[in-house]
C-alpha positions in Angstrom: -23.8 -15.7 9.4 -23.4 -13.6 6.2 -19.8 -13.1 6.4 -19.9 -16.9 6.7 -22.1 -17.7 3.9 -19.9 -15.1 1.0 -16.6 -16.2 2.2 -18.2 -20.2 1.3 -19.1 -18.6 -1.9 -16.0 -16.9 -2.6 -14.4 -19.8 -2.2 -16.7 -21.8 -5.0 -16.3 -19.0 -7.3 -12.7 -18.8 -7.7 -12.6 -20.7 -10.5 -15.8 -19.8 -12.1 -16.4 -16.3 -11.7 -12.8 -14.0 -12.9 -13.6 -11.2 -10.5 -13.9 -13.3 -7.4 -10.0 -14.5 -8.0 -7.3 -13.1 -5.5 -6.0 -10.1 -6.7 -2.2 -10.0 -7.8 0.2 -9.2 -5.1 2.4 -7.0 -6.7 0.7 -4.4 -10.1 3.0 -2.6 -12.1 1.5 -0.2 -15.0 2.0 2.8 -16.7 5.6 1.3 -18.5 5.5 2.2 -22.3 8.3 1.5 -24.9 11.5 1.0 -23.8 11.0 1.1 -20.0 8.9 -2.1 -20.1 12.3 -3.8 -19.8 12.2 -2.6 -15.8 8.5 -4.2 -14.9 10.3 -7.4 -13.8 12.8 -5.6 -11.3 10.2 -3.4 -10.2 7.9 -6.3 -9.1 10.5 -8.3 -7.5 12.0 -5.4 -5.3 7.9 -4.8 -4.5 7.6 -8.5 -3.8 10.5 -8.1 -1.2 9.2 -4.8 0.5 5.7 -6.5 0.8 6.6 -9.3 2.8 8.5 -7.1 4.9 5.1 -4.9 5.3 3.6 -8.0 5.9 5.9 -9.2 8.6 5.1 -5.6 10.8 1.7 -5.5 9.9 -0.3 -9.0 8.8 -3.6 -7.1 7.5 -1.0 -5.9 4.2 -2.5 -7.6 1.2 -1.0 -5.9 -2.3 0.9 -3.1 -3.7 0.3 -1.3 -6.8 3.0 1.1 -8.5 1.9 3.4 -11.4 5.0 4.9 -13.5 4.1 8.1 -15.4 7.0 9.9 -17.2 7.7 13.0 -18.8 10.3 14.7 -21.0 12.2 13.4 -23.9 14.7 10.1 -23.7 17.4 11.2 -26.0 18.0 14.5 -23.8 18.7 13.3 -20.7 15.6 14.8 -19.5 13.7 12.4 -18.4 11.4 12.8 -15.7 9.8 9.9 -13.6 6.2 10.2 -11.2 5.1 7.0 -9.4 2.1 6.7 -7.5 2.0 3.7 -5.1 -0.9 2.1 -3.6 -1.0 -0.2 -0.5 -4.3 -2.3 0.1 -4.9 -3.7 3.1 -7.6 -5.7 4.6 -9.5 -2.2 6.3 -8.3 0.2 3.4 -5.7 1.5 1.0 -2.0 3.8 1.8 -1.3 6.2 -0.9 2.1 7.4 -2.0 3.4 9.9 -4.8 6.9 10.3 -5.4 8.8 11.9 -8.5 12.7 11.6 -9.7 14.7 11.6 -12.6 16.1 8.1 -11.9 13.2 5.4 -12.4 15.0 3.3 -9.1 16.0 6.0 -7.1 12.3 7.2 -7.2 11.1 3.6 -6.9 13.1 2.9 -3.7 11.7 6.6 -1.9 8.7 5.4 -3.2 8.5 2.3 -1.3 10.0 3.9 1.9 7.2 6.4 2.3 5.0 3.2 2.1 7.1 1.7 4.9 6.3 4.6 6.9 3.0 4.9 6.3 2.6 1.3 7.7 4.4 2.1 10.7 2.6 5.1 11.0 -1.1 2.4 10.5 1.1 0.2 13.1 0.9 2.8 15.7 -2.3 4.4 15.6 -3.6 0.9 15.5 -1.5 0.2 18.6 -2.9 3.5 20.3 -6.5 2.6 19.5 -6.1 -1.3 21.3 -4.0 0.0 23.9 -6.5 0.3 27.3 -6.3 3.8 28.5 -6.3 4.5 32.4 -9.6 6.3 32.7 -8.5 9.7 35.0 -11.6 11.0 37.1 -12.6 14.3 36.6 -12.6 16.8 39.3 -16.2 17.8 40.3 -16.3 21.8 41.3 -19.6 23.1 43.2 -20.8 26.4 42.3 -23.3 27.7 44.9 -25.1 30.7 44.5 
């Protein structure tokens, strides 16, 4: 009756309230200068990889992708950390990846999340699956 009543209220509050909007599918941060030109491809190839996640496994709700880098520009030098973050409806995936190109690292990025959903996929598989119940053998011991 609770989970009833909140999800009524959740749906009221939408409009009023700003934390009770949905949250953004795809979130991109961590872009400074120059490589906030790439925030637009990097959410639309997200975009695409989430609805495939969400295809395999419905509970998938957002992605998040943080882009740290390191070194100088003009060098050559330039290297690229993302941290990616999966939310789903019973907890989050986690992902760190590092490269000196911004899409190679992207695209491993976001196939370590595809296997960490298949990975989710399975174990949630295992867990419904019925398991044949084997009966244990009983040994007597006298003395």
């Amino acid at each position: 009756m609770v989970k009833r009543l909140l999800k009524k209220f959740y749906a009221k509050a939408k409009g009023i309230v700003p934390w009770a909007r949905e949250q953004e599918r795809v979130t991109v941060s961590g872009l400074v200068g120059e490589e906030s030109v790439f925030k637009e491809s990097i959410t639309q190839e997200c975009e695409k990889t989430l609805e495939k996640f969400q295809k395999r496994m419905p509970t998938v709700r957002s992605i998040s992708v943080h882009v740290k880098s390191s070194g100088a520009a003009g060098a050559g030098k330039k290297l690229f950390e993302l941290k990616g973050t999966l939310r789903l409806d019973n907890g989050e995936l986690f992902v760190g990846v590092s490269g000196k190109d911004l899409y190679e690292a992207l695209t491993r990025m976001l196939y370590e999340l595809g296997e960490e959903v298949k990975r989710a996929q399975s174990f949630r598989q295992e867990k419904n699956a019925t398991r044949e119940v084997v009966q244990k053998k009983k040994f007597w011991v006298f003395r």
